[in-house]
N, C-alpha and C positions, 0 to 999 in steps of 0.2 A: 504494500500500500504506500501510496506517495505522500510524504510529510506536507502540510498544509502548508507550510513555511515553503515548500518548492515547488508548489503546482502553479505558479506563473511562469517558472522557466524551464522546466525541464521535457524532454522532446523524446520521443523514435530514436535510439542509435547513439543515446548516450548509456555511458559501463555506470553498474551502481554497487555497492557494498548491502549483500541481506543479509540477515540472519537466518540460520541453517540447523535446523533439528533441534531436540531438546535443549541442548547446551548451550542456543545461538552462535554456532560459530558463525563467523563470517565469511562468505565467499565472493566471488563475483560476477554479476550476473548482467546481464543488458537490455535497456528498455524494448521491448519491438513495437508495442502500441501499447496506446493509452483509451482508456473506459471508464466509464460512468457509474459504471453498477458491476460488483463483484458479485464472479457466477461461481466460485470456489465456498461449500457449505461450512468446510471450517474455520478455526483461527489464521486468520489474514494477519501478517506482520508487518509492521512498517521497515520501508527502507531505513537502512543504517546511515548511508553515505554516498553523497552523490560525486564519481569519480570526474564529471565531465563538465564544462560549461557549453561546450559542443559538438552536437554529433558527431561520435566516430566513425561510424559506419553510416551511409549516406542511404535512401530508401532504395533504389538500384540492390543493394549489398543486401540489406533488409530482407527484401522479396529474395532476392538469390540463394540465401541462408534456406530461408523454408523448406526451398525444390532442392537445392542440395542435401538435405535431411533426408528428406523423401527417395531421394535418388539411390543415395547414399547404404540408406540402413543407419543411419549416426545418429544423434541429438544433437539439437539446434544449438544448444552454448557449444559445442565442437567445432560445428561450421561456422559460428562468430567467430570461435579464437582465432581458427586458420587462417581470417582475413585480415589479422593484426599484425604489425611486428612482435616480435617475442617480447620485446621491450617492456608494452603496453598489456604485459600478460605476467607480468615483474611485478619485483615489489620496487616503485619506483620513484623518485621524487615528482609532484608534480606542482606544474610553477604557472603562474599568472604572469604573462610578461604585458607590457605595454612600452611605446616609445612616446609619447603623449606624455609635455611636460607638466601638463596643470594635474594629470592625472599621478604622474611621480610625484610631486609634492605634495598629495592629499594627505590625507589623515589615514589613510588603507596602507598606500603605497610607504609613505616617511622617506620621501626622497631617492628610491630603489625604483629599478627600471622592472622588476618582479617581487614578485611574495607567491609564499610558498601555498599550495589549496592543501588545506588541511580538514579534519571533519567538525574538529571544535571551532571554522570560522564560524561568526556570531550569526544569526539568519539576514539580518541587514546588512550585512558585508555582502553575502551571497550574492542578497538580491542587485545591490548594488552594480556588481563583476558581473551579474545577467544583462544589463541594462547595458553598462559597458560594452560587450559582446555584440552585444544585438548592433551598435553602432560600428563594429569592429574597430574600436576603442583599445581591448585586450582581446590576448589568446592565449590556449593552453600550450606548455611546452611539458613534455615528459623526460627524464633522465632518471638511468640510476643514479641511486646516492654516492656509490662507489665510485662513478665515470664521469661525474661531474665535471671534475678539474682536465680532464681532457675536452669540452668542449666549449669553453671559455677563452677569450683573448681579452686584450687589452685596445681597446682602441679611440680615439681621438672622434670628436664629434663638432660638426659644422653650429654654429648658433643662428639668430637673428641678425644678422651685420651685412654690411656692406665691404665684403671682403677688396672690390676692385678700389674701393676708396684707401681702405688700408693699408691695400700694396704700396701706392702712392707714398704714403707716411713713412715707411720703413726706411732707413737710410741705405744706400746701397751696398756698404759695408760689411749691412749686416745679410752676407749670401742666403743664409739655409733657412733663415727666417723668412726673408724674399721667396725663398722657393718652394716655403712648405705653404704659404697662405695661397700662392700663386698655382699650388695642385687642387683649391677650391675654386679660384679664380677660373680654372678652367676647367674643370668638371662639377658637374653635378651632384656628385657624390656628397649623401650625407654623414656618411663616418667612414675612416681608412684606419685599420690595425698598425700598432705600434712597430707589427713584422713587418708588413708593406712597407713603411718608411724605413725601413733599415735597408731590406733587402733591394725593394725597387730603385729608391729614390736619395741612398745614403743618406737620408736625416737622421739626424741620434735624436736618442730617447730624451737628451739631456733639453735638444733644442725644441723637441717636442711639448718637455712639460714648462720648460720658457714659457712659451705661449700658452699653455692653460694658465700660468701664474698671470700673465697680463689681463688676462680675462678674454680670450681670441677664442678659444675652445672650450669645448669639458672634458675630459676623460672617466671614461668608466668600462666595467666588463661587461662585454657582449658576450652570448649565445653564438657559438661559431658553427654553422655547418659542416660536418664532414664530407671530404669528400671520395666517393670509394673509386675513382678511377686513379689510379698508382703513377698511371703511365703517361707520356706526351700525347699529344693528342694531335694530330697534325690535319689539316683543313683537308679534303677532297672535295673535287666538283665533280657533277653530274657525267659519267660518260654517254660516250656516243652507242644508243640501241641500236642491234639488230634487226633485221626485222622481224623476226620472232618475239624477239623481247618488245617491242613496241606494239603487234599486234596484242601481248599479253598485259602488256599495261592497260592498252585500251578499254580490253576486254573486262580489265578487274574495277574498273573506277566506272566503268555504262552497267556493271550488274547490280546496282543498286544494294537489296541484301540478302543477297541470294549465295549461298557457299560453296567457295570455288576450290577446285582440286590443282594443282600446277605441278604435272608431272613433268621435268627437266632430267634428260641425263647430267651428271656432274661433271660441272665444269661452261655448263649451258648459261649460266650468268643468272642465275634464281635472285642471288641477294642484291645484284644491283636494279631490279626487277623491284623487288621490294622498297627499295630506298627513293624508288622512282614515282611509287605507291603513296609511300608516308609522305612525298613532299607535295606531292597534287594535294591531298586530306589539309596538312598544314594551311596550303593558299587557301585551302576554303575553310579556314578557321578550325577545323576539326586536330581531335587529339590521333594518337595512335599508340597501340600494342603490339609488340614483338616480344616470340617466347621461342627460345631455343632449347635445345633437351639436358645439355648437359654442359655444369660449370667450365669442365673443358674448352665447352667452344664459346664464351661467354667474353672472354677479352678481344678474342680475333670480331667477333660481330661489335663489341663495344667501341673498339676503332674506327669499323668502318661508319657506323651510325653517328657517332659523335663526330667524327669527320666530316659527317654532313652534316649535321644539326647542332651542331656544339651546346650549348648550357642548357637547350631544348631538354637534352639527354636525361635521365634516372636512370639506373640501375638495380635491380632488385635481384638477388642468387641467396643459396645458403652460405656462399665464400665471405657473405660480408661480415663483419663487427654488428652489433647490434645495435650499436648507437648510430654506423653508419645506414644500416635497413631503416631504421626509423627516423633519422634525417631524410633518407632520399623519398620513405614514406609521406614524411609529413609537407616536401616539397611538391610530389604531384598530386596530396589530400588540397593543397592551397592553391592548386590549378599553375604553379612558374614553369612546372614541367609536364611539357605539350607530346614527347615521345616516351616510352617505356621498355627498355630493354631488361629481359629476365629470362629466370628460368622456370618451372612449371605452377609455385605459388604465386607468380608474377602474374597470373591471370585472373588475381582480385583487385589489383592496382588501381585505385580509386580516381579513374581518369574520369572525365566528363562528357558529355557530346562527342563518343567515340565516332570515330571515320570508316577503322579497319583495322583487325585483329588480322595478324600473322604471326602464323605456326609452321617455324623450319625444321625440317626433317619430321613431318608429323609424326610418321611409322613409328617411331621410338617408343620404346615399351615406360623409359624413365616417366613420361608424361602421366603416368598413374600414379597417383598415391600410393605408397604400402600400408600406411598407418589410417584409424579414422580421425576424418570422412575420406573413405577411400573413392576418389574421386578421378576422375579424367580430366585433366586439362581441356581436352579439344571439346568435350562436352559442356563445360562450363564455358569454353570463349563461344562455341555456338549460341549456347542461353543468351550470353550477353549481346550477341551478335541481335537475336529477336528483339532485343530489350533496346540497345540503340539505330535497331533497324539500320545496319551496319554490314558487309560483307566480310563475311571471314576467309582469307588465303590460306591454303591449307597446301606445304611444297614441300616435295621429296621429288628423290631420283627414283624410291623407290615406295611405292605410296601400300599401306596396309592395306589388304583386303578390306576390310570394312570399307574404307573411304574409296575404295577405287568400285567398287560392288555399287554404292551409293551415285557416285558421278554416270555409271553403266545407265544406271534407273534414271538418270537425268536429275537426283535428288541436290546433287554438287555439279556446279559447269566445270566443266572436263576441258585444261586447256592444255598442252604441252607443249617443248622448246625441246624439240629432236638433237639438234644438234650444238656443238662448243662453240663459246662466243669466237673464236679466232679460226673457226670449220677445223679445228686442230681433230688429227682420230683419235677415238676411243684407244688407251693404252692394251696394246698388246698383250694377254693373258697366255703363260705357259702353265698347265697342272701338271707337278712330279707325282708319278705315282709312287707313292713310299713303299707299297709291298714289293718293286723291281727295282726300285734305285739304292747304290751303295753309299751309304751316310760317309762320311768323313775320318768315322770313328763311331764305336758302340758307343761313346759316354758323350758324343755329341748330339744336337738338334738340329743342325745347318747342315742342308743337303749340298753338293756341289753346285747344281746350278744356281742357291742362291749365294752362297760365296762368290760365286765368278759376279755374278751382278753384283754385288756391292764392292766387289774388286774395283771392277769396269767403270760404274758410281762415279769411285772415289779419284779416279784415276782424271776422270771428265771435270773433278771441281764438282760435281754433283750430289745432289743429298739425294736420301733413302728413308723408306719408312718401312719399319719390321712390326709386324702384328703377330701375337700371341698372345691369347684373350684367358689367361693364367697368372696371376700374380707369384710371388715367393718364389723359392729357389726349386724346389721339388714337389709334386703331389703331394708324398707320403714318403714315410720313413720305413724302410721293412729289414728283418733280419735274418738274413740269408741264411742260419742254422732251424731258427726253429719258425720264421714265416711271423713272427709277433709284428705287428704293426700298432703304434703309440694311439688310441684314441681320445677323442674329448672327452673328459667325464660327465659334460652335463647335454653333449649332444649326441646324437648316432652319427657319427662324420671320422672320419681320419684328420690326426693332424697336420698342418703343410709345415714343411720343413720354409724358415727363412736363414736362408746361412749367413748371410752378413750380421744381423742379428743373436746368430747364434739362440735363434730359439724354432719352438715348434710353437705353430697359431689356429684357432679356431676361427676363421673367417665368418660364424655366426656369432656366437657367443662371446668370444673376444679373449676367451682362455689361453695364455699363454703358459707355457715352462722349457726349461733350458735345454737344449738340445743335447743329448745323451751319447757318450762316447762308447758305452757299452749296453745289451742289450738288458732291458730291466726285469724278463723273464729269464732266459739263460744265462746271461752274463756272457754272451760272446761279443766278441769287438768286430765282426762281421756284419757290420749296418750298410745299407745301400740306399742313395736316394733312389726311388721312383718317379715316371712322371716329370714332367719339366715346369717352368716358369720363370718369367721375365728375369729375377736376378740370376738364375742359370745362363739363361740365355746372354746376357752384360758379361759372365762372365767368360764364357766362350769367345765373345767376340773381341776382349779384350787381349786375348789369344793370339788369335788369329786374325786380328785388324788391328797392331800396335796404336800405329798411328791414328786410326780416325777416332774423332770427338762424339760418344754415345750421349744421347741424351736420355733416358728411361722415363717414362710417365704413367705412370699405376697410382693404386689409391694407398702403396706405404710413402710415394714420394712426393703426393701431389697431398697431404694431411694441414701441413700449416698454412695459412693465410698468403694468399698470392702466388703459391706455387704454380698453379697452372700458367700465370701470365709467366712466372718468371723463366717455367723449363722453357715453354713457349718460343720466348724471347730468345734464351740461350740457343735451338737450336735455328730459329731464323738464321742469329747474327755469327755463329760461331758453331753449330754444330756439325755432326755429317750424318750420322744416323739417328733416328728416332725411332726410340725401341719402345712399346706401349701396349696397354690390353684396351679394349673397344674402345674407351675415351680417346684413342689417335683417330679413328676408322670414319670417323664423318664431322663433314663441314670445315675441315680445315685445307688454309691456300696458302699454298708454299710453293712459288714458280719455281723453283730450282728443285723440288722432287720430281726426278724421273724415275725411280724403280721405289718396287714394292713387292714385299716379301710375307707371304702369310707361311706362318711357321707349323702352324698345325689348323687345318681349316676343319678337321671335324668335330671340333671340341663340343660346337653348338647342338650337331645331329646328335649324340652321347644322352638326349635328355629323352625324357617319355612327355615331352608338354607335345599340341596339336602344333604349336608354329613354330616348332625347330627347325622344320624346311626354311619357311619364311622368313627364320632369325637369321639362317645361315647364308640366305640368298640376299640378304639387305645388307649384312655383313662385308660380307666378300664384294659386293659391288660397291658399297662404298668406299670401301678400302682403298679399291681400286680405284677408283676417280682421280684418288689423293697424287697420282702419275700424272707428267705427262697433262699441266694443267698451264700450261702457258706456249712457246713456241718450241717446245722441244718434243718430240717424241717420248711417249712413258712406256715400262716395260713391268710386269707383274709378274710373280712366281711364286703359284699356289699349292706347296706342300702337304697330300691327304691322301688316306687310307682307303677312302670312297672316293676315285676318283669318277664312274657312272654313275654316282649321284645326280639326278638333274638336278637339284639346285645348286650344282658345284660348276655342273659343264653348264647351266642358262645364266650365274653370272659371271663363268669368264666370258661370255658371247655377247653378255651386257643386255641378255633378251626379256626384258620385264612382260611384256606380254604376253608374251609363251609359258611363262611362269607361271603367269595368274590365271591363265586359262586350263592350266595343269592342276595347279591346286585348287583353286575353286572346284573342283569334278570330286579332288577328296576331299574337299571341307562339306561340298553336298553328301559324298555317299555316308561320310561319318556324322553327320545332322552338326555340323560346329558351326562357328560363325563363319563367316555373316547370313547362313542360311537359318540358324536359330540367335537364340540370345543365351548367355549363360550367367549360371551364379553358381558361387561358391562358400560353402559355411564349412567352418574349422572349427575343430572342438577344442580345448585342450585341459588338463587337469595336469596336477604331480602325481596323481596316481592312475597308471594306464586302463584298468579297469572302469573305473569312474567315466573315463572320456570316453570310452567306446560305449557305456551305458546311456550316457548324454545323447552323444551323435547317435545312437541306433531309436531312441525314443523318437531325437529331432526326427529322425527319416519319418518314421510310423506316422508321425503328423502328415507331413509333405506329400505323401507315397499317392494318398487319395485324392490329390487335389490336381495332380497332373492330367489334361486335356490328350486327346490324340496322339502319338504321332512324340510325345513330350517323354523323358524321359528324367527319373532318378538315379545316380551312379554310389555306390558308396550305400554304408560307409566304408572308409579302405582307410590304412594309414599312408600317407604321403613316400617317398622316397627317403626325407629325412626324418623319420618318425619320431624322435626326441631333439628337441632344441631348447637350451635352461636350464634342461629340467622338469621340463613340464612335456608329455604326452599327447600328441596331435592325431586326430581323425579328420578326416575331410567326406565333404556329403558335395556333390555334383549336382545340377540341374540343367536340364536341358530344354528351353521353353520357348513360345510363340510372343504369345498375348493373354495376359493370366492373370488378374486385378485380383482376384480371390489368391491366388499364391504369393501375390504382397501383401496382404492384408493381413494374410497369418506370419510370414514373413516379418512384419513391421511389430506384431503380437510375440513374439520370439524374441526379438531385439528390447523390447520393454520389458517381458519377464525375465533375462540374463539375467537384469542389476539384484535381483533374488538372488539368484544363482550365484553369483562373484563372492558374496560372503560365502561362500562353501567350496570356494576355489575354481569355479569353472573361469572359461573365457568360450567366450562364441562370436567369432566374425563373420560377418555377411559382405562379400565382395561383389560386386552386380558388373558384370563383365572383367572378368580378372585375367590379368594380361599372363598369367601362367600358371599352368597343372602339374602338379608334381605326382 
């Protein structure tokens, strides 16, 4: 219930503090609407505290929250938080700022350009800061307590004066006085940092606070935005379109909002295509969204965007700081930033009067949530798409079944860009077959013909890119006398050997221990790696390629803060090989890659999921792209065990439509998508019994409610049947159109929270991007 003291200002979409169960704890919860008459029979409790003086979530987000609930299987305060920075979901200082000098000197303010909102302000304060607002007078700033002093400066501030008059008066003598008044004189600017005049402008501090003792300025701390781009940022201009690409430009800004498919092989000029997009949108005053799949490719596209658009720009990924997420948050919540580059949470981005949502490399499996509200990116930009009656771009080289199934129906206009922007050929694909060719050495990975090409490479001044989508140094650890291999204790998984490390890792759970010189059942010193991985592979090459400069990028090297731009960077400016698991394999441009080497291309096919074809044919073609992407010839050499594999031999041929006409035939005969819909619920308990009792109950529900033609799978336990510690079942669906199978569905999701006191967990995934 809303305190009588705040039903004048409080709105839709501001966060508030309630009290929670017997105890009153507090938690936090968000307004969605406001009512007249309460329809809840029992004790109604008043809000505690109101966290907000202004929506944080705008009605767009509001209504979006609902359908993503509903979509989802989630609860609604989940799909609020999602659309927060984590900040804003902190325990966090938050501050009333104003630059409004009559407002600093009041009796609230006492001279301070902020005060802090606290819940004991007085209710005439409140109201006060409501009125404020309303005149955008004040705003809320958020900060932790802890990170404070990191986004403060010092800076110098312009008054009421007539600074050209005062130039005049200074004596000529006095240089740096002349020159600092004379940086007002000619700009505009109402305050410059105490760093700007060192750095820019050589004025010292000394001569700076001169003039606030004269009385010329004020000085006080500002609120600094961060800013999360590390790197220079160098101007580009528009190039010159193909005619492909200009017919496709055409095409995407006359379809009003209708969602477009932009099938491009790589290298066909997609992103300048794009960038051609967001700036038509911009002339006609509209915002713009672009979401790419993975941090990886997140600096090379921030380059090129900010190149065009410069302070336009935001950025939003999981690589940022927190304080820098919710600065660049709270910059396009304020409408200064007109474009939005991210990655797949970036498609709540609180933009306005959208133009066009683009999504690169749709296919990408990243774009799903894991956690709730497990959610789709591209379903959610669609939503939003209806919502500002907006076109959505949807661009790969290699487009998912769903979405290309969809453009077939004419549901997405289907447009494609056959060939490379420079008519350069598709890079030359040779497949080694591994069960006839002789490896180098039993304890190597590198087959001859990809040695000789990275010979050849390196010889030319040219770079290379090595794929093997394995991180660590080895699979597994085994011991050659008695076969014991080291397991997780709290997953069903082997451990991977990291030898620089010197440990063995759980790549789920996160379990580490020290790499064993002797066998921990027999005690023989007879241990073998098995299986390969990326720092295996580093280390071979360091071998057998003294000289060339490796660059590796997997998720043990790419962990702290900027690593992606920095390997990045390194191998642009100075590397030679770029050795990587799938985060190398799409959207990256690097003219000087001619060859490209997959080290083991069956790793993907190895899975029991329905799109390991699919995984492996989007894989291996984009990989390949990454050749052979400017005026040189590129050359690919694909190392596999299945080399009649089609989807091995349709993406060395680069045949995307032969593909999808192939697997579509299996996706019909096995009922998968996109000819049904699926869902997927996981059971799990610490006790395995328990979770098999759960999920065989859940089925018995389910079992009756299936239509036609519809099918229940399960329950089965997954491939990795323990993960934590805890015991997983999974239960399948295979459905049309089934409003009754949500409904119990959604009745399932609301009795769990029973359930969780007794240790269950039950997810509900509604198209999940993989079956184990």
């Amino acid at each position: 219930m809303v305190p009588l003291t705040a039903q004048s200002f409080i709105q839709p979409g501001v966060r508030v503090s309630v009290p929670f169960g017997r105890g009153g704890r507090l938690v936090q919860g968000f307004i969605v609407s406001l009512s007249q008459e309460i329809q809840f029979a029992g004790h109604v409790k008043e809000i505690k505290e109101i966290l907000d003086l202004q929506p944080v979530l705008n009605p767009e987000l509001l209504q979006l929250s609902d359908w993503l609930a509903q979509q989802t299987f989630a609860f609604r305060i989940s799909c609020l938080q999602t659309m927060l920075p984590s900040i804003m979901r902190s325990k966090a200082q938050k501050l009333v700022v104003t630059q409004d000098e009559k407002i600093k000197n009041s009796a609230i303010f006492q001279g301070q350009s902020f005060l802090e909102w606290t819940a004991d302000l007085p209710t005439e304060v409140q109201q006060q800061l409501a009125s404020w607002q309303k005149q955008d007078l004040v705003w809320m700033q958020y900060q932790l307590k802890n990170h404070a002093h990191h986004v403060k400066q010092l800076v110098l501030q312009r008054l009421d004066f007539d600074y050209a008059a005062l130039l005049q008066q200074i004596s000529p003598v006095a240089k740096k006085q002349r020159q600092l008044v004379k940086i007002f004189v000619d700009s505009d600017l109402a305050t410059i940092s105490y760093a700007d005049l060192v750095q820019k402008y050589q004025i010292s501090n000394a001569t700076a606070n001169a003039a606030v003792k004269k009385g010329w300025f004020v000085k006080h701390n500002q609120v600094r935005l961060r800013n999360p781009i590390a790197t220079t940022i160098f101007d580009t201009k528009p190039k010159q379109l193909t005619t492909e690409q200009q017919n496709a430009v055409q095409q995407i800004i006359s379809a009003n909002d209708r969602p477009i498919l932009l099938e491009g092989v790589t290298g066909s000029g997609k992103t300048e295509v794009y960038l051609q997009v967001i700036q038509y949108y911009l002339n006609q005053g509209q915002t713009a969204l672009m979401l790419v799949p993975e941090i990886s490719l997140t600096p090379q596209m921030v380059q090129q965007v900010s190149g065009r658009f410069g302070e336009q720009v935001a950025v939003l990924h999981s690589g940022l700081s927190q304080g820098e997420r919710y600065d660049e948050w709270q910059r396009i919540n304020q409408g200064q930033a007109k474009v939005v580059v991210g990655a797949r949470s970036a498609v709540f981005a609180p933009l306005q009067n959208l133009g066009i949502i683009i999504i690169d490399e749709e296919h990408e499996a990243s774009y799903k949530q894991a956690d709730n509200p497990r959610y789709h990116a591209r379903d959610v930009a669609l939503w939003r798409g209806r919502y500002h009656h907006c076109s959505v771009l949807l661009g790969s080289a290699t487009p998912s079944l769903e979405s290309r199934a969809r453009a077939q129906k004419q549901v997405y206009q289907l447009l494609k860009l056959n060939k490379r922007v420079f008519n350069q050929a598709l890079p030359a694909v040779h497949i080694i077959d591994m069960r006839q060719t002789k490896m180098l050495s039993d304890y190597l990975d590198l087959s001859q013909p990809i040695l000789r090409g990275l010979q050849t490479t390196l010889q030319k001044r040219e770079k290379a890119i090595l794929l093997l989508n394995r991180r660590g140094f080895a699979s597994y650890l085994i011991c050659r006398s008695c076969g014991f291999v080291p397991q997780c204790p709290n997953c069903d998984i082997s451990l991977t050997v990291h030898l620089k490390e010197q440990r063995l890792l759980c790549h789920y759970c996160g379990f580490s221990q020290t790499l064993p010189q002797i066998c921990p059942q027999c005690h023989s010193a007879k241990l073998r790696y098995d299986g390969t991985g990326t720092q295996k592979v580093e280390r071979e090459l360091v071998e057998l390629l003294p000289t060339a400069k490796i660059v590796r990028m997997d998720n043990d090297t790419t962990t702290r803060k900027g690593a992606h731009q920095k390997l990045l960077t390194t191998f642009d400016q100075q590397g030679d090989i770029l050795l990587g698991t799938q985060m190398i394999a799409k959207g990256l441009d690097f003219p000087q890659v001619t060859f490209v080497g997959v080290i083991n291309a069956d790793t993907g096919l190895a899975t029991s999921d329905f799109r390991a074809s699919e995984r492996t044919f989007q894989l291996l073609t984009q990989v390949s792209g990454r050749a052979g992407r400017a005026h040189k010839q590129g050359q690919v050499v694909i190392q596999t065990y299945n080399p009649d594999h089609y989807s091995i031999q349709l993406a060395a041929q680069q045949d995307y439509e032969q593909f999808y006409r192939r697997e579509m035939n299996f996706r019909h005969q096995a009922q998968y998508p996109p000819y049904f819909y699926l869902i997927k619920l996981s059971v799990s308990h610490k006790l395995q019994a328990q979770a098999f009792k759960m999920a065989y109950n859940i089925a018995k529900q389910l079992r009756p409610l299936l239509l036609a033609r519809e099918q229940l799978l399960g329950p089965t336990q997954p491939a990795i049947g323990r993960v934590k510690q805890r015991y997983y079942y999974q239960i399948v669906i295979k459905y049309r159109r089934n409003e009754q199978l949500f409904q119990v569905l959604h009745r399932i999701m609301n009795d769990v929270q029973q359930d969780s006191r007794q240790g269950f967990l039950v997810a509900i995934d509604h198209e999940p991007q993989q079956l184990e």
